[in-house]
C-alpha positions in Angstrom: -118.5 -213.0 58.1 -115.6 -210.6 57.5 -112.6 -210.4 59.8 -113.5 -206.6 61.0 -117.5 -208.0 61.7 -115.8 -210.9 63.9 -113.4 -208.4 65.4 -116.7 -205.9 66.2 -118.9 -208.6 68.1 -115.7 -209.7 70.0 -115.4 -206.2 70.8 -119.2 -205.8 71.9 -119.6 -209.0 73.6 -116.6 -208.4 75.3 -117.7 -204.7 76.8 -121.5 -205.9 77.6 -119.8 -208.5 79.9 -117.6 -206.5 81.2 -120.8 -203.9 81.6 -122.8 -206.6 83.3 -119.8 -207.9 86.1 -119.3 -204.5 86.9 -123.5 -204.3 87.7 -123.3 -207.1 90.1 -120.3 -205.4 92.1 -120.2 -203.4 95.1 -119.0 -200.0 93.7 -116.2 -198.1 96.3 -113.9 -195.7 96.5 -110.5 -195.1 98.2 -108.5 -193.1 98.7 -104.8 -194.5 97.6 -103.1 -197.8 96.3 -102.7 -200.1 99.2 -106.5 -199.6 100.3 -107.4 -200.4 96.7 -105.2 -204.1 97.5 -106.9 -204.5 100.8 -110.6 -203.9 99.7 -110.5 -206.5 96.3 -108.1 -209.0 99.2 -111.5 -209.2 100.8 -114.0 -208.1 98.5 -112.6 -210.4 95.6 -114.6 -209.9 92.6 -118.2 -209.3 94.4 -116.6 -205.2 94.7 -115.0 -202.9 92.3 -113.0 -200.2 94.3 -111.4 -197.2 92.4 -108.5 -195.0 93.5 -108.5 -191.2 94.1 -105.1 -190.3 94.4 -103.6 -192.1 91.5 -99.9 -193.4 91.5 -97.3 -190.5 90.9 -99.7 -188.1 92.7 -99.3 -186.9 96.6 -101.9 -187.6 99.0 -100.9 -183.9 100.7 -101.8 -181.5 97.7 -103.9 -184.1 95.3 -107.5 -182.8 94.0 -109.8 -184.8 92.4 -110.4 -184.2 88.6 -114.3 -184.0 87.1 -114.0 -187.8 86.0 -113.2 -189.3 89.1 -116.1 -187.0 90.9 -118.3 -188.9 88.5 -117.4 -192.1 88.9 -117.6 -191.5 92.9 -121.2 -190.9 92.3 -121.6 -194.9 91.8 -119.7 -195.4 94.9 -121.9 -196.7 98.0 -118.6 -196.6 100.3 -115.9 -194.5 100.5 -113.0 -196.4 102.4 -110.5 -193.2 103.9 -107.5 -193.4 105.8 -106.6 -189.7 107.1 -104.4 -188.6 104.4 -104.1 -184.7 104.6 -106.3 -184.2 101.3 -109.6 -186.1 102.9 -109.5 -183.1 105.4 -111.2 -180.8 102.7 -112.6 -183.1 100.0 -114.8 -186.0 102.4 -117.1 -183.4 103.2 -117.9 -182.3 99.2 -117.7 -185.9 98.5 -120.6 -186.9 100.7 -122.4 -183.8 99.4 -121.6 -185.1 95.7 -122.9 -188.0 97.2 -125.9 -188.2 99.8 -125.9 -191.8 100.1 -122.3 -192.4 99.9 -121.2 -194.0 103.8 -117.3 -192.8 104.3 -115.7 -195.2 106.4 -112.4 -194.1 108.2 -110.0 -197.3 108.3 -107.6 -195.1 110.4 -110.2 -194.6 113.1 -109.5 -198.2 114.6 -105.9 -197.5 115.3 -103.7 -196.0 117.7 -101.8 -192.7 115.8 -98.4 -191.3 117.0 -96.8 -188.0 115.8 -94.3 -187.8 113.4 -91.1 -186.7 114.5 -89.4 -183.5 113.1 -85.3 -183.7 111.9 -83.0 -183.6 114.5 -82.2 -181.5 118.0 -79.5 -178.6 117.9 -77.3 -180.8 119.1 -77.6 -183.0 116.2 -79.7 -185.9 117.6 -82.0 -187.6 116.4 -85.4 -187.1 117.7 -86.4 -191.1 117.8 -83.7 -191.8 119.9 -84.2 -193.7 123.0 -84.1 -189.5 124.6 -87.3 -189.0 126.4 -87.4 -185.4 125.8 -87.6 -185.6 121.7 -90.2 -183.2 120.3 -93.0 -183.1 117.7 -94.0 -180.3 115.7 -97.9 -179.4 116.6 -98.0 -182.9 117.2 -98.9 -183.8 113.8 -100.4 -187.4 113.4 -98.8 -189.7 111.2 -101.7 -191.2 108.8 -99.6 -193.9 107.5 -101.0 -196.6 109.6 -101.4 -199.2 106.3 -97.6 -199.6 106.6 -97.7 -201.7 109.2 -99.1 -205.1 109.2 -100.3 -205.5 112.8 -102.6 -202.1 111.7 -103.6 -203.5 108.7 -105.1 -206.8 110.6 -107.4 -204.2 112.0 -108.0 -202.2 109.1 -108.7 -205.6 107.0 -111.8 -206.2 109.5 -113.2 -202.7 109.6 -113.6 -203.5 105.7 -114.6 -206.7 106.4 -117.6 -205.9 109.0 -118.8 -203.0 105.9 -118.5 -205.0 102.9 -120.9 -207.6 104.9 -122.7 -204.8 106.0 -123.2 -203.5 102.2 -123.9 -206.9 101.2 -125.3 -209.3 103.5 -125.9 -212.0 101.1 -122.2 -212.5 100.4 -120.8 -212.6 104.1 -119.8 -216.0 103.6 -117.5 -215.0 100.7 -116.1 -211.9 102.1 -115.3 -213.8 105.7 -113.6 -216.5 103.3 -111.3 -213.8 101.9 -110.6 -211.9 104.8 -109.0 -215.4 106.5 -106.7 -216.0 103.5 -106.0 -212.3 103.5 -105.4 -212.3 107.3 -102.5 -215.5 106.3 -101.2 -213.6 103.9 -100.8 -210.5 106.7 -100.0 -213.5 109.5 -96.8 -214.7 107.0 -95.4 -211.4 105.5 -95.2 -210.0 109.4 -93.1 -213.3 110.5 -90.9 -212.7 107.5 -90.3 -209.3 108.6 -89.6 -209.8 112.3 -86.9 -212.2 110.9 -85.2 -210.4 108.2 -84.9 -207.6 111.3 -84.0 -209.8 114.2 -80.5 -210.6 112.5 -79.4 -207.2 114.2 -79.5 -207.5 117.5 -78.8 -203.5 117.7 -81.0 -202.5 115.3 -81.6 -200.9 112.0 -81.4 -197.2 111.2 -82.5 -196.0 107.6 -82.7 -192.2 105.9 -86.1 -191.2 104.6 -86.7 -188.2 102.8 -90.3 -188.0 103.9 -91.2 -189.8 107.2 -93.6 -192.2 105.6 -92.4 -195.4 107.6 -92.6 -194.6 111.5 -95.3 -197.3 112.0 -93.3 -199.8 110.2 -90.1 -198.8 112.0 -91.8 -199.2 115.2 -93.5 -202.6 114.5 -89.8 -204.1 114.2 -87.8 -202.2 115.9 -86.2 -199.8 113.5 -85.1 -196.3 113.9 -86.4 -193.4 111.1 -84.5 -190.6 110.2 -86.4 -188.1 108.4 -85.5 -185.1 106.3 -87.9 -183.3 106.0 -91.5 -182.5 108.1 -95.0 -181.0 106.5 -93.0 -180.6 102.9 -90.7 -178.5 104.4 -87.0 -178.3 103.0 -84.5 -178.7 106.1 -82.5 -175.3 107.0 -78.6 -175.7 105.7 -77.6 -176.2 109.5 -80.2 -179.0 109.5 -79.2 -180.3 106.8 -75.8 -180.2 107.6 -76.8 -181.8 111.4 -78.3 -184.7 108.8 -75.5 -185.2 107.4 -73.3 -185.5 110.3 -76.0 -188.2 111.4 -75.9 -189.9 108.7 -72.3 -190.6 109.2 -72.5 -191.6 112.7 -75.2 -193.9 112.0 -72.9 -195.0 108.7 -76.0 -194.6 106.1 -75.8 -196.2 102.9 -78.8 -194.7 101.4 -81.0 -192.5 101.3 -84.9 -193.5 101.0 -87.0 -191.0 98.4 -90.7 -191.8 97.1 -91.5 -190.8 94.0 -94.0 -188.2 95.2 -91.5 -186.1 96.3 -88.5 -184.1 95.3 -84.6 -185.6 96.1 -82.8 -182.1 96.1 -82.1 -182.2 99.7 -81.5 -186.2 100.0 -79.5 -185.9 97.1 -77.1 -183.5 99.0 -76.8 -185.4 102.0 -76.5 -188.6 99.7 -73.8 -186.5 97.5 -72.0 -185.5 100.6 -71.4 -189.5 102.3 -71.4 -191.1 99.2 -74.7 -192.8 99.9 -77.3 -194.2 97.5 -80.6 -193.0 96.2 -83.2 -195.6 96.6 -87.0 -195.2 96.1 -89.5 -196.5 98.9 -92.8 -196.1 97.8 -95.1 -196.5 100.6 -98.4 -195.7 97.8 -97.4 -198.5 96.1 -100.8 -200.8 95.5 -98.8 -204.1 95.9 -98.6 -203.9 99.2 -96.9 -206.8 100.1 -94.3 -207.2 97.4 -94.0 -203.5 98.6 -93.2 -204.3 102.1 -91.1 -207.3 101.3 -89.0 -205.2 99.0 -88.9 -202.7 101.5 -87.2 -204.7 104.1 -85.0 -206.1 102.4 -83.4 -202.8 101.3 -83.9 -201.1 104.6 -82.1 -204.8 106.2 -79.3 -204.4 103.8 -78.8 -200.7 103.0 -78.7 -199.0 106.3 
């Protein structure tokens, strides 16, 4: 048998296994990253789960291209978490899809409105003030950024992988305990790396991504910018004055988003540019890495 016949029956034995495992799964679809991590945490290798917004791309402006509207066809779950694109694509999805069930892992969870800059007066709206603002009152979907959230958003996949697939419950209660350890140890890592402070942390965010995780330890966000929108010069220029009275090493960017206005502020007190990805599908290498560069950089 020639080396190129070998290599060819490798090849096909290798797809029609790969053809048959993927059969036996549970086919879903998420919406980002870290809901990818969660679902096959639980799931294991009874459910495939494939990602809509892919990694680079923003969950505000994304659209779905023709291939991934195919393979959402397969899908008999859609896991969402109110990012702003869901608003205008669950609805064609579940008419691409009549038997497609869209589960809403942010519906379990208590939302707050994220905050806008700064006042006039150059506070910043997070303080302990009672009077801050929000603008329209805009609810912050970022829920999977905090691990007390995710305990609840790990058993609302739970319950509907069991429901999807009653003759593995066993298997997906199995993996939802080690995954709840893994949740159980990461937060009592965190509440230490932050309890060193007894007055707190303050970090510089570009786009305010992290408010649950700021609240979960303690933490105070400030955010550039709100709804994509570039801060005014006098804002930015209130920012910057902030920035020095809070004495802000860096400045956190994701890679969704553009660093003009961070790097100015940055450029102007001689801070850092650091990237805090919170689509990252690791989430809790993520998290850890996080921390430890909000813990050390603020």
């Amino acid at each position: 048998m020639t080396k190129l016949r070998i290599a060819l029956l490798l090849a096909l034995t290798i797809l029609i296994s790969s053809t048959a495992a993927t059969a036996g799964q549970l086919q879903t679809t998420v919406s980002i990253p870290p809901l990818k991590y969660f679902v096959e945490k639980i799931g294991g290798e009874l459910v495939k789960a494939n990602i809509m917004v892919k990694a680079g791309s923003s969950p505000a402006t994304y659209e779905p291209q023709p291939r991934q509207m195919a393979e959402l066809s397969k899908s008999e779950i859609y896991f969402a978490i109110g990012v702003p694109f869901e608003r205008a694509w669950l609805p064609r999805f579940k008419s691409a899809n009549s038997h497609l069930e869209i589960i809403n892992l942010g519906s379990g969870v208590a939302h707050h409105a994220m905050r806008a800059h700064v006042h006039e007066d150059g506070q910043h709206e997070q303080s302990k003030h009672e009077d801050h603002q929000t603008t329209k009152r805009i609810m912050d979907p970022h829920v999977w950024l905090a691990p007390q959230l995710v305990r609840i958003i790990s058993q609302q996949i739970r319950d509907t992988l069991i429901e999807h697939d009653p003759a593995n419950k066993q298997a997906y209660i199995h993996n939802y305990l080690g995954f709840a350890e893994e949740i159980n140890e990461l937060d009592s890592e965190l509440l230490k790396t932050f309890s060193k402070n007894k007055t707190g942390f303050s970090f510089m965010v570009y786009h305010p991504s992290w408010g649950y995780f700021a609240r979960a330890y303690g933490l105070t966000q400030i955010p550039i910018e709100l709804e994509g929108k570039e801060p005014s010069p006098k804002k930015l220029a209130q920012l910057i004055n902030l920035a020095k009275k809070n004495s802000v090493k860096a400045i956190f960017i994701q890679p969704q988003f553009s660093k003009k206005s961070a790097q100015a502020i940055a450029d102007s007190i001689g801070a850092k540019i650091l990237t805090a990805d919170p689509l990252a599908e690791d989430w809790t290498a993520n998290l850890r890495r996080t921390a430890g560069a909000f813990a050390t950089r603020h």
